[in-house]
ZALOLUM-343960 format. One record per residue (C-alpha): z, y, x; residue number from 1; residue in three letters. Coordinates in nm, 2 decimals. Each point is the difference from the previous one (the first is absolute). Layout:
// residues N
@c3: Z | c2: Y | c1: X | num: NUM | residuo: ALA .
...
END
This chain:
// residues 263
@c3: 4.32 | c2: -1.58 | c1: -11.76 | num: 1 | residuo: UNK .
@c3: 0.06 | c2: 0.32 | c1: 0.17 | num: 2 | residuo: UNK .
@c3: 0.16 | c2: -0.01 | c1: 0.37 | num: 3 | residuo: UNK .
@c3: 0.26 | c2: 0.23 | c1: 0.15 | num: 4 | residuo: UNK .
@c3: 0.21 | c2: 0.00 | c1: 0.32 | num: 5 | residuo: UNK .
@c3: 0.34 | c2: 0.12 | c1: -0.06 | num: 6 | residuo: UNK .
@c3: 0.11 | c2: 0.06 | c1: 0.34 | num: 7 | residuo: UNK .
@c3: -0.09 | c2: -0.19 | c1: 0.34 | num: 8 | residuo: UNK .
@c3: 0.16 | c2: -0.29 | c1: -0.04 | num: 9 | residuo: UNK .
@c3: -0.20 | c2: -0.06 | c1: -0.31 | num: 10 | residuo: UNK .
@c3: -0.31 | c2: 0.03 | c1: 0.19 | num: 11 | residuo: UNK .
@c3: 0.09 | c2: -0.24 | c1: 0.25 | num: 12 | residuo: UNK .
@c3: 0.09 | c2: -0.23 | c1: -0.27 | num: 13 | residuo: UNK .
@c3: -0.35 | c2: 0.01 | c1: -0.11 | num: 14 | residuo: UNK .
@c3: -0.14 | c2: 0.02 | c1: 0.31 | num: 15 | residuo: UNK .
@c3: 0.17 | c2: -0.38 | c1: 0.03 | num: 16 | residuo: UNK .
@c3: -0.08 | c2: -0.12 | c1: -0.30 | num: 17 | residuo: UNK .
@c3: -0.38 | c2: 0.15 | c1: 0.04 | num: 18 | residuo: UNK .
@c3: -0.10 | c2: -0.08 | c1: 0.38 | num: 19 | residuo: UNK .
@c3: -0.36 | c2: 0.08 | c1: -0.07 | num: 20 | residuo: UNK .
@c3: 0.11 | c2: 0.38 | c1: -0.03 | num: 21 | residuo: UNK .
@c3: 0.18 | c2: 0.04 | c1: 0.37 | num: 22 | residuo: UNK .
@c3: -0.36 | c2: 0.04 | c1: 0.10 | num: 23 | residuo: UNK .
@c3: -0.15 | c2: 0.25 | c1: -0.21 | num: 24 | residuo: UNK .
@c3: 0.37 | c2: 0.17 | c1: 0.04 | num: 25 | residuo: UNK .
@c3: -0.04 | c2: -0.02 | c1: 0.38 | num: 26 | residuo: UNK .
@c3: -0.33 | c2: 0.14 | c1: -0.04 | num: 27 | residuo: UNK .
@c3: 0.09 | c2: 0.29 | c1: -0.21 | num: 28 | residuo: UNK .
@c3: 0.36 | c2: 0.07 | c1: 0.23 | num: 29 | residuo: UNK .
@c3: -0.21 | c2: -0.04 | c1: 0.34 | num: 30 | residuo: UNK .
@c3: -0.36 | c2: 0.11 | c1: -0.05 | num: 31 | residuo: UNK .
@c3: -0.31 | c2: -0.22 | c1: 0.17 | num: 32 | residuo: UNK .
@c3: 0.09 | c2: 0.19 | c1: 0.34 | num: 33 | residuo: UNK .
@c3: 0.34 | c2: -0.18 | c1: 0.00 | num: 34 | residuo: UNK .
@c3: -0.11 | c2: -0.31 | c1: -0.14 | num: 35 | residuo: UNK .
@c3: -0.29 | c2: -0.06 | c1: 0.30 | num: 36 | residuo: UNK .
@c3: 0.25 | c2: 0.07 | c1: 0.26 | num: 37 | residuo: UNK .
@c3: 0.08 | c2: -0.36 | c1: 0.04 | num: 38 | residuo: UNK .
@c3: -0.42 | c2: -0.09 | c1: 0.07 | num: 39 | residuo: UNK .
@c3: 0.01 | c2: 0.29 | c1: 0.26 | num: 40 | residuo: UNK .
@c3: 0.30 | c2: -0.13 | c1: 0.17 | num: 41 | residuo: UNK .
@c3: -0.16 | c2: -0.38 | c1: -0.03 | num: 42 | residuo: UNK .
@c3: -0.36 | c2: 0.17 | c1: 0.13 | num: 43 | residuo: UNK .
@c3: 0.22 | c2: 0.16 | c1: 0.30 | num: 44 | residuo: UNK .
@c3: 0.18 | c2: -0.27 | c1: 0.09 | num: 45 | residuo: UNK .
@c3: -0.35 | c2: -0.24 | c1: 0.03 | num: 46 | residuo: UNK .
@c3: -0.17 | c2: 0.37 | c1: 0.20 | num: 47 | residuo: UNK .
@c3: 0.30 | c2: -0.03 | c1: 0.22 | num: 48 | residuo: UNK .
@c3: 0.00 | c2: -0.34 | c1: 0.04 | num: 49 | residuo: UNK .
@c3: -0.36 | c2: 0.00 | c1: 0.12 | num: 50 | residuo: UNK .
@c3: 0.05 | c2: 0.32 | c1: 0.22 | num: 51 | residuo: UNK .
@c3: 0.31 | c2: -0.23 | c1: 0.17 | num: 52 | residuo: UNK .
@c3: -0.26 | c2: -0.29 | c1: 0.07 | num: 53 | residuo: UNK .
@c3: -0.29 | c2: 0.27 | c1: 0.15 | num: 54 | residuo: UNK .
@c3: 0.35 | c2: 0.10 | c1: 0.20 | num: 55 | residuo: UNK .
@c3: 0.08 | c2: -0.36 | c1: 0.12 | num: 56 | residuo: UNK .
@c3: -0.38 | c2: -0.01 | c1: 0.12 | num: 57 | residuo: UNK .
@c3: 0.00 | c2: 0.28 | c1: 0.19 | num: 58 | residuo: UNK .
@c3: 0.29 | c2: -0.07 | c1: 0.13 | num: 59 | residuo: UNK .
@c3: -0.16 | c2: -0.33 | c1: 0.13 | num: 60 | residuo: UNK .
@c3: -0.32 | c2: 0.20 | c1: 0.10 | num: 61 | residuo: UNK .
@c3: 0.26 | c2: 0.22 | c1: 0.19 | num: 62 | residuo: UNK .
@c3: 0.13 | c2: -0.25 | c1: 0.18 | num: 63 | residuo: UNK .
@c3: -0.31 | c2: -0.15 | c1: 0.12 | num: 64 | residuo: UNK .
@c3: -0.13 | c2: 0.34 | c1: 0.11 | num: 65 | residuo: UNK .
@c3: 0.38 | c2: 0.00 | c1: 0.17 | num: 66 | residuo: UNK .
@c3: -0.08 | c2: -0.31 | c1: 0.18 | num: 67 | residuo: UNK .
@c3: -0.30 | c2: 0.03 | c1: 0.08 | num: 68 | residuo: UNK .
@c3: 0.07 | c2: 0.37 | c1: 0.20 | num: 69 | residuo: UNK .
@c3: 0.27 | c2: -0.19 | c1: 0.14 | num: 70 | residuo: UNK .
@c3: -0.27 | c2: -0.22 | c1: 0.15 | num: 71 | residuo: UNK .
@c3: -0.21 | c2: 0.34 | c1: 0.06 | num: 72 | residuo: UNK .
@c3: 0.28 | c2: 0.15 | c1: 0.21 | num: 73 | residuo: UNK .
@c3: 0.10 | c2: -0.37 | c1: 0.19 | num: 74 | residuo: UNK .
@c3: -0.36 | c2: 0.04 | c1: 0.12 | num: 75 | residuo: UNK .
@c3: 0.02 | c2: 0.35 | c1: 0.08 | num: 76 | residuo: UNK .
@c3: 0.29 | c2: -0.05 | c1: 0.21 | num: 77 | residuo: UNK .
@c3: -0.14 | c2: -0.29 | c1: 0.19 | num: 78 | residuo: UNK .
@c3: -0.29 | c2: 0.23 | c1: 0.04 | num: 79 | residuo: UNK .
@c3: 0.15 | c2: 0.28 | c1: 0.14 | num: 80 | residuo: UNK .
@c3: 0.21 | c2: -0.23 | c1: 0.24 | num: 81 | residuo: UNK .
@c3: -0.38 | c2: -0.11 | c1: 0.09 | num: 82 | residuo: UNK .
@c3: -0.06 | c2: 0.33 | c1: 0.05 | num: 83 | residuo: UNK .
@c3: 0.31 | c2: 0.12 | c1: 0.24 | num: 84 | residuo: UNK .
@c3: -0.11 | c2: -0.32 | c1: 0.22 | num: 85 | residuo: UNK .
@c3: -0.40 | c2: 0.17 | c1: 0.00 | num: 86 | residuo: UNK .
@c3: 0.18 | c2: 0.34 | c1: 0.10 | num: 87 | residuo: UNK .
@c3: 0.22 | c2: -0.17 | c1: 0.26 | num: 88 | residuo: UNK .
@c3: -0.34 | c2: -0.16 | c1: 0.15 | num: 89 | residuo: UNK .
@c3: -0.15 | c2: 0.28 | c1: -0.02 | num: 90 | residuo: UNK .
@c3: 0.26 | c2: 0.21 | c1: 0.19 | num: 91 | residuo: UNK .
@c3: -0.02 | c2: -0.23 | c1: 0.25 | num: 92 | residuo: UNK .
@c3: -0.41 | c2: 0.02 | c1: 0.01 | num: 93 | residuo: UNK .
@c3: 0.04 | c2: 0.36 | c1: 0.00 | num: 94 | residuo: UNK .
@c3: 0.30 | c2: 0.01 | c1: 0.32 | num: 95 | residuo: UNK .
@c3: -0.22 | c2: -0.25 | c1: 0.18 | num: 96 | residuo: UNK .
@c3: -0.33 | c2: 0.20 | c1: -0.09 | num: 97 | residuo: UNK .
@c3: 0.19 | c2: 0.33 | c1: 0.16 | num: 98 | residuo: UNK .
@c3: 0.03 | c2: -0.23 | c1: 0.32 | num: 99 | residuo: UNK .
@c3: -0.38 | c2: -0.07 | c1: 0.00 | num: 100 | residuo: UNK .
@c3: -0.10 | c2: 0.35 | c1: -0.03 | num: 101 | residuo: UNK .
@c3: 0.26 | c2: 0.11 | c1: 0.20 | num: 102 | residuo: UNK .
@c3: -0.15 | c2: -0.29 | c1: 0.29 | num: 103 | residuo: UNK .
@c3: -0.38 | c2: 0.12 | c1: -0.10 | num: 104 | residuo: UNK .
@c3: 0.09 | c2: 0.35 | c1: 0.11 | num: 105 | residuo: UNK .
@c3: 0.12 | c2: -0.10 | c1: 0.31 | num: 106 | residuo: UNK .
@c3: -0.33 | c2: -0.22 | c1: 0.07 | num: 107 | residuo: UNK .
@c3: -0.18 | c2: 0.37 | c1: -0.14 | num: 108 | residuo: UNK .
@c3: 0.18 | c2: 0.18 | c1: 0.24 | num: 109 | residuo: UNK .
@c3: -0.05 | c2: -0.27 | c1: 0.32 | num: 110 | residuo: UNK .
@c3: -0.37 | c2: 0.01 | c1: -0.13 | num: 111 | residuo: UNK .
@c3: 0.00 | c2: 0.38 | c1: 0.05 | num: 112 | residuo: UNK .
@c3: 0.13 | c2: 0.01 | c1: 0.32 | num: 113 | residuo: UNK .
@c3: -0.22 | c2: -0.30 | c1: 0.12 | num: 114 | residuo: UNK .
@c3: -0.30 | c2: 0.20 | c1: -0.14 | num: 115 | residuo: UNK .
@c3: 0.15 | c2: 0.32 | c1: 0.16 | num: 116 | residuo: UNK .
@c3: 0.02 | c2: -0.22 | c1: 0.35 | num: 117 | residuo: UNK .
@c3: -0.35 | c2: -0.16 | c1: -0.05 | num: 118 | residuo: UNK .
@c3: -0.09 | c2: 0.35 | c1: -0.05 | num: 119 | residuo: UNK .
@c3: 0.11 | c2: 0.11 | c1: 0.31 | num: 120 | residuo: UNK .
@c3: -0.12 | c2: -0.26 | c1: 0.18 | num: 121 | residuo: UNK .
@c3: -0.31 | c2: -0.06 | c1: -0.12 | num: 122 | residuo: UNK .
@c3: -0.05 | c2: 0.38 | c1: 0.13 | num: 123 | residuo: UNK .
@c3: 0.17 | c2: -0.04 | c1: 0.31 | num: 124 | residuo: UNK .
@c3: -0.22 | c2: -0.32 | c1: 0.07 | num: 125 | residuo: UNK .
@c3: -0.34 | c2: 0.23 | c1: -0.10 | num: 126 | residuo: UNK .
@c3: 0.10 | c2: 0.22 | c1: 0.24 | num: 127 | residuo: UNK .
@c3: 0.11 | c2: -0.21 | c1: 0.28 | num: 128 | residuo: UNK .
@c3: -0.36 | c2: -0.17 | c1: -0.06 | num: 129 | residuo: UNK .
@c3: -0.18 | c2: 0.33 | c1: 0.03 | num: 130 | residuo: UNK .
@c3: 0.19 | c2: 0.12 | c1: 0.32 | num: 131 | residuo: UNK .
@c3: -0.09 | c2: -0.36 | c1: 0.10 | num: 132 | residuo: UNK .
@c3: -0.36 | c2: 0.03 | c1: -0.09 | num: 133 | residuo: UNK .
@c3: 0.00 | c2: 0.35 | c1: 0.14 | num: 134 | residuo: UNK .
@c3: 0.11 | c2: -0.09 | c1: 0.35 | num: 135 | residuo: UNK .
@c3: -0.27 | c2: -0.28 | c1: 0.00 | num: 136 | residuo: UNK .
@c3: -0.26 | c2: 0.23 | c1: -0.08 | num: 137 | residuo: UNK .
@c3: 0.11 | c2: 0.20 | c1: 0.29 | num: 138 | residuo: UNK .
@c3: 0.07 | c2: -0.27 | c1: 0.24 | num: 139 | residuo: UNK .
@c3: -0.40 | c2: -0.19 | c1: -0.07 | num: 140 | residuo: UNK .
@c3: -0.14 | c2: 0.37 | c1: -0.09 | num: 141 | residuo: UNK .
@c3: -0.30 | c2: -0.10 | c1: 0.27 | num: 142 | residuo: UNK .
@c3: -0.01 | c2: -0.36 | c1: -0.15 | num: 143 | residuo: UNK .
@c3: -0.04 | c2: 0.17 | c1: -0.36 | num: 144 | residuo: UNK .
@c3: -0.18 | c2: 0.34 | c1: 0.05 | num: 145 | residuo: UNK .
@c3: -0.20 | c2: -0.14 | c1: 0.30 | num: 146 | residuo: UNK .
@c3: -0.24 | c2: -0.16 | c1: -0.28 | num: 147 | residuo: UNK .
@c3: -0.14 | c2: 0.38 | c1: -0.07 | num: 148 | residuo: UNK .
@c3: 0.08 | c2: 0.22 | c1: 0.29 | num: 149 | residuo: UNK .
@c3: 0.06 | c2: -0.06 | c1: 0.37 | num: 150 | residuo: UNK .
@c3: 0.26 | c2: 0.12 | c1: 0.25 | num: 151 | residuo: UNK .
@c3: 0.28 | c2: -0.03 | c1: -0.30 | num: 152 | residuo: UNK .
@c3: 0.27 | c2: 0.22 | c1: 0.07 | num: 153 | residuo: UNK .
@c3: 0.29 | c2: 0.07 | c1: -0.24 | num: 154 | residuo: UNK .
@c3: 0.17 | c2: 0.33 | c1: 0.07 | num: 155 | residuo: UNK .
@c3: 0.29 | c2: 0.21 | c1: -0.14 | num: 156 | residuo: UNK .
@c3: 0.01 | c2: 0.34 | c1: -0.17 | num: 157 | residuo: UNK .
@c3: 0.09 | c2: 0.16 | c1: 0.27 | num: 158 | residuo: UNK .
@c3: -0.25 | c2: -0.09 | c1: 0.22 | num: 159 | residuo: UNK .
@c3: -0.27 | c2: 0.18 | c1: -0.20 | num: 160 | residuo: UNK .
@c3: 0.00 | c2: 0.33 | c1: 0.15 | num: 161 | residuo: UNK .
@c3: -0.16 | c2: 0.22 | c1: -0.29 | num: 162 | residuo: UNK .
@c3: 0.19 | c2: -0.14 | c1: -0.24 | num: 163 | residuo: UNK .
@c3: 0.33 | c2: 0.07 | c1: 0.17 | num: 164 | residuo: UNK .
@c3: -0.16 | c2: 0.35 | c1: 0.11 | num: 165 | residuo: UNK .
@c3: -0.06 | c2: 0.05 | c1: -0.34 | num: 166 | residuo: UNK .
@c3: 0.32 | c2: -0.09 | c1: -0.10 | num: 167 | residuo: UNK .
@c3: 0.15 | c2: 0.27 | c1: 0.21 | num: 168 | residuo: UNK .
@c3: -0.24 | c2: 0.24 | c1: -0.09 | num: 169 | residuo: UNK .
@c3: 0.12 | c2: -0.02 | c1: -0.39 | num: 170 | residuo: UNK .
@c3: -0.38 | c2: -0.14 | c1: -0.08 | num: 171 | residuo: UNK .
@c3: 0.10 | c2: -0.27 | c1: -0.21 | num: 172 | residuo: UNK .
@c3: 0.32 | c2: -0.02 | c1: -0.22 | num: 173 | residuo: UNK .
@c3: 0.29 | c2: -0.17 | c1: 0.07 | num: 174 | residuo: UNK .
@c3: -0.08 | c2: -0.21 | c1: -0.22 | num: 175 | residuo: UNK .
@c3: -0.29 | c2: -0.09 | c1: 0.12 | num: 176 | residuo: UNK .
@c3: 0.15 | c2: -0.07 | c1: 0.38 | num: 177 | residuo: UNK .
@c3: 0.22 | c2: -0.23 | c1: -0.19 | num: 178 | residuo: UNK .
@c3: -0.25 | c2: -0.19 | c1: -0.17 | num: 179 | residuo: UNK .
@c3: -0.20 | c2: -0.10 | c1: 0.33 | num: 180 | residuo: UNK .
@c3: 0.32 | c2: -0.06 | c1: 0.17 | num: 181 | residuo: UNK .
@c3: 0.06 | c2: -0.30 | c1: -0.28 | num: 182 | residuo: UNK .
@c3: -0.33 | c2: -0.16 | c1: 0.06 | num: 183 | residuo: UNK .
@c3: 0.07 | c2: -0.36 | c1: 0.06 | num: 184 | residuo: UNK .
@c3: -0.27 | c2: 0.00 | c1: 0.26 | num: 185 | residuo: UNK .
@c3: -0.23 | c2: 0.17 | c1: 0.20 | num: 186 | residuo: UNK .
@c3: -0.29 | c2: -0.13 | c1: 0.17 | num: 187 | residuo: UNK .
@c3: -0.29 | c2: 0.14 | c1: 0.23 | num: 188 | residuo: UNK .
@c3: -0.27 | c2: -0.11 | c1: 0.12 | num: 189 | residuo: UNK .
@c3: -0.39 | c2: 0.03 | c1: 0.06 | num: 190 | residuo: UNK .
@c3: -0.30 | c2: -0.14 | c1: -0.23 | num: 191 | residuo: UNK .
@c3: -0.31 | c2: -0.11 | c1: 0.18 | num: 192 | residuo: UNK .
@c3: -0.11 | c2: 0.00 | c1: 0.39 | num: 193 | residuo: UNK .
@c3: -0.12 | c2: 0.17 | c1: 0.22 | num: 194 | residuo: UNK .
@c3: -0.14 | c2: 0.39 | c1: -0.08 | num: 195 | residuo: UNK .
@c3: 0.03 | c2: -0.10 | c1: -0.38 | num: 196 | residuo: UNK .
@c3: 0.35 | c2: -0.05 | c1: -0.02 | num: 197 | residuo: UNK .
@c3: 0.24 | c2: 0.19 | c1: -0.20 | num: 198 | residuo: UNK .
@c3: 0.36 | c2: 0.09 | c1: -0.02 | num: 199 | residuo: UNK .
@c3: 0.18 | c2: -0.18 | c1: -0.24 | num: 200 | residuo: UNK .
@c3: 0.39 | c2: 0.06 | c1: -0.18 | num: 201 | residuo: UNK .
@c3: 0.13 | c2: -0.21 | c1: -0.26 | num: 202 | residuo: UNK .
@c3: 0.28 | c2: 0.14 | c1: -0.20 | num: 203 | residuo: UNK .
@c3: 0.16 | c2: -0.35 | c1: -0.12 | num: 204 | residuo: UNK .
@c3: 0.27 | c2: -0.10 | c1: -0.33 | num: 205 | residuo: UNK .
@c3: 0.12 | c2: -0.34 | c1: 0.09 | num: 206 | residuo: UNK .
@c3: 0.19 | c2: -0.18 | c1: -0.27 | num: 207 | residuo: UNK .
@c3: 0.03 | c2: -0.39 | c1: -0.12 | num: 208 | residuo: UNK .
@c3: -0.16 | c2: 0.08 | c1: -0.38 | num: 209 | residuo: UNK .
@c3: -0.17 | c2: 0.28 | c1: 0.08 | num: 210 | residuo: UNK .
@c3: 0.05 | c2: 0.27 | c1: -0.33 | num: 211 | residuo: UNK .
@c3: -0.18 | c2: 0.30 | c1: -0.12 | num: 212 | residuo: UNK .
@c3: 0.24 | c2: 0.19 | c1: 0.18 | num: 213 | residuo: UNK .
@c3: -0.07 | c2: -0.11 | c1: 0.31 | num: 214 | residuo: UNK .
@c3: -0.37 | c2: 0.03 | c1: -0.06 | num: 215 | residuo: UNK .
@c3: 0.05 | c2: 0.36 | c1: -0.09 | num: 216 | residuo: UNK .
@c3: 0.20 | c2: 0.10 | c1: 0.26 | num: 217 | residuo: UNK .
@c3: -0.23 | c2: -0.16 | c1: 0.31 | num: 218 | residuo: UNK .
@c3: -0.26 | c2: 0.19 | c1: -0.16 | num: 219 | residuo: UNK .
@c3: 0.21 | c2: 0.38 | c1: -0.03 | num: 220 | residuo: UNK .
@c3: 0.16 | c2: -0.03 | c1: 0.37 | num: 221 | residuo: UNK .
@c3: -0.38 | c2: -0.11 | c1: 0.15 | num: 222 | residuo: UNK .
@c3: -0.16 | c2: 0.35 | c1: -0.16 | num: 223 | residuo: UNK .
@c3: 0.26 | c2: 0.18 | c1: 0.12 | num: 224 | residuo: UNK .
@c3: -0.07 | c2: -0.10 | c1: 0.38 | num: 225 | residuo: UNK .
@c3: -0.33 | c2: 0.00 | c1: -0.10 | num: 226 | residuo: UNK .
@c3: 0.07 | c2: 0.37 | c1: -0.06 | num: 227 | residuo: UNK .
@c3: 0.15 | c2: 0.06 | c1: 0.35 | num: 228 | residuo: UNK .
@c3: -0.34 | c2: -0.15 | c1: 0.14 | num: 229 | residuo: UNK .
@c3: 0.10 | c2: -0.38 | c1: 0.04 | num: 230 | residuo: UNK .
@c3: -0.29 | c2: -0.24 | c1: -0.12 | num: 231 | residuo: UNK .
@c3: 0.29 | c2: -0.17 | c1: -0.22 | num: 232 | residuo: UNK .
@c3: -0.07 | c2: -0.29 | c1: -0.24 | num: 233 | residuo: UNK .
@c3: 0.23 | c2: -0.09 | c1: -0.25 | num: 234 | residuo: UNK .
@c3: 0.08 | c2: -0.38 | c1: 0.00 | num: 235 | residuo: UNK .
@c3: 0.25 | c2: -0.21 | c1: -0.23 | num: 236 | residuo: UNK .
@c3: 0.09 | c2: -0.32 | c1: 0.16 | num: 237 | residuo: UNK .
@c3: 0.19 | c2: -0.35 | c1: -0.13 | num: 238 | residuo: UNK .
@c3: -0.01 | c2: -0.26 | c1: -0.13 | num: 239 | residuo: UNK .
@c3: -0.08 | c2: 0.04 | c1: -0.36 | num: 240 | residuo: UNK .
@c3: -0.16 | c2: 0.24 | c1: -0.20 | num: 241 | residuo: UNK .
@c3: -0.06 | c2: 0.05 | c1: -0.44 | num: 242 | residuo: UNK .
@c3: -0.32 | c2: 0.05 | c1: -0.13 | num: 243 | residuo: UNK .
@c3: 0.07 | c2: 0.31 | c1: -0.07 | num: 244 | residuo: UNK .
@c3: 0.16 | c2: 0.11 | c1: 0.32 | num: 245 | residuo: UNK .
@c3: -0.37 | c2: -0.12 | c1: 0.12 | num: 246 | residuo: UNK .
@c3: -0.15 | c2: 0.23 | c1: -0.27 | num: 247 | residuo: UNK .
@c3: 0.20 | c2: 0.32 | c1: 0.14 | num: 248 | residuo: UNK .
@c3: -0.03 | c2: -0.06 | c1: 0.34 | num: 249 | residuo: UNK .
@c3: -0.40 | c2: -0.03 | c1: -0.04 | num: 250 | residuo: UNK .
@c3: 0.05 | c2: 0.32 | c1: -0.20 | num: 251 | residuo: UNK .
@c3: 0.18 | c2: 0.14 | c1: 0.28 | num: 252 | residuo: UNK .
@c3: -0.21 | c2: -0.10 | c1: 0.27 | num: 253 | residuo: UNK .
@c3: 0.27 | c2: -0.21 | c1: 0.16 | num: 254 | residuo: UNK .
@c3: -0.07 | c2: -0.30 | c1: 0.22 | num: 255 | residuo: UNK .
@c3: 0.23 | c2: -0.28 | c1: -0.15 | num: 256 | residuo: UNK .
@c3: 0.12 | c2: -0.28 | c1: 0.30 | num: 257 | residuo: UNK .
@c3: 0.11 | c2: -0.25 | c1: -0.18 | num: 258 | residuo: UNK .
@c3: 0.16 | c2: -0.34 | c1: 0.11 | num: 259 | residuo: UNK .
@c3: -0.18 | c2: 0.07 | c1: 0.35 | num: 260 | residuo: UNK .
@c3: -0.06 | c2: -0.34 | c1: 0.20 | num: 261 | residuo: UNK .
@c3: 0.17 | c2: 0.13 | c1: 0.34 | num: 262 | residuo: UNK .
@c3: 0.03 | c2: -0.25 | c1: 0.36 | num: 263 | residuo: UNK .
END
């Protein structure tokens, strides 16, 4: 039989009485968009549901991290209060270090002025021993010289009359007047006996270690008497002498007294 709807109550009527159609009504009202809207809510809900649990996880993995940098930062604490305690030691390493350097200079400074005293005296006892060996040169100059020569005399400068004569007369520098005036010693005296003996000078450096300079300078002040017509010799005399202080005087052609066995 043929089927019509009168008006909308009609429809629901039939709708009632035929509850297979609501669907294929729905469908036909809503569309398939409409009509899956319930699945995408359901398919949501579970998405959201399992995103809430990932949440709650992390949150737990959160609070461990949490807990454990808690731990992180106790330790860092107790390690920086180790720390303040090193940096107190240390200050006081430091302040007591500044005292021991400040303690080692003074030792540096009382070593330097001991060194500078030693100094000192170490030359003031060198020359106090060469004035010493000086005068006992000239005191025993027969004992000493008497092995070589005979009638030992040991005479000054000025009782050498050519050389102060020459002096006078401008012949010789100043200088050179100076020089023989600073001979240690000077000693005459003759060499052989009888007809065959000779006039003898020696021009003589006295010093305890006898130096190069001493060598040289016994052997310049003897030529320049030797120039004024003295038979000078130049002689170093102490008692020590370097090899090669023995090499120069040789060189030289000075006589080298050294450690001399006097009376």
């Amino acid at each position: 039989m043929a089927f019509t709807v009168s008006d909308v109550r009609d429809l629901l009527r039939v709708l009632r009485e035929n509850p297979e159609w609501k669907e294929e009504v729905r469908r036909e009202l809503l569309g398939e968009e409409i009509l899956s809207l319930p699945a995408l809510v359901r398919q949501n809900s579970e998405a959201i549901d399992r995103l809430a649990e990932q949440m709650t996880r992390s949150e737990a993995r959160l609070e461990g991290v949490e807990a454990r940098l808690e731990g992180v930062e106790a330790r860092l604490e107790s390690v920086e209060a180790r720390l303040e305690g090193v940096e107190t030691r240390l200050g006081g390493v430091e302040t007591r270090l500044g005292g021991v350097e400040t303690r080692l200079e003074g030792v540096e400074t009382g070593l330097q002025a001991l060194r500078s005293d030693f100094g000192v005296l170490a030359a003031d006892v060198g020359q106090l021993k060469g004035y010493a060996l000086e005068a006992r040169f000239r005191e025993r100059a027969d004992g000493i010289f008497g092995r070589w020569i005979r009638r030992v005399k040991v005479v000054k400068p000025r009782d050498l009359t050519a050389f102060e004569a020459a002096d006078d007369a401008g012949r010789i520098s100043e200088a050179e007047a100076h020089a023989v005036r600073l001979l240690d010693l000077i000693v005459t005296g003759r060499r052989g006996r009888g007809d065959d003996a000779e006039e003898v000078m020696f021009a003589v450096e006295v010093a305890s270690t006898i130096d190069n300079g001493d060598v040289t300078r016994a052997a310049d002040r003897a030529a320049i008497l030797s120039g004024l017509g003295y038979p000078a010799e130049p002689v170093a005399a102490g008692n020590s002498a370097s090899e090669a202080v023995i090499r120069l005087a040789r060189e030289r052609g000075v006589f080298l007294l050294v450690d001399p066995q006097t009376p």
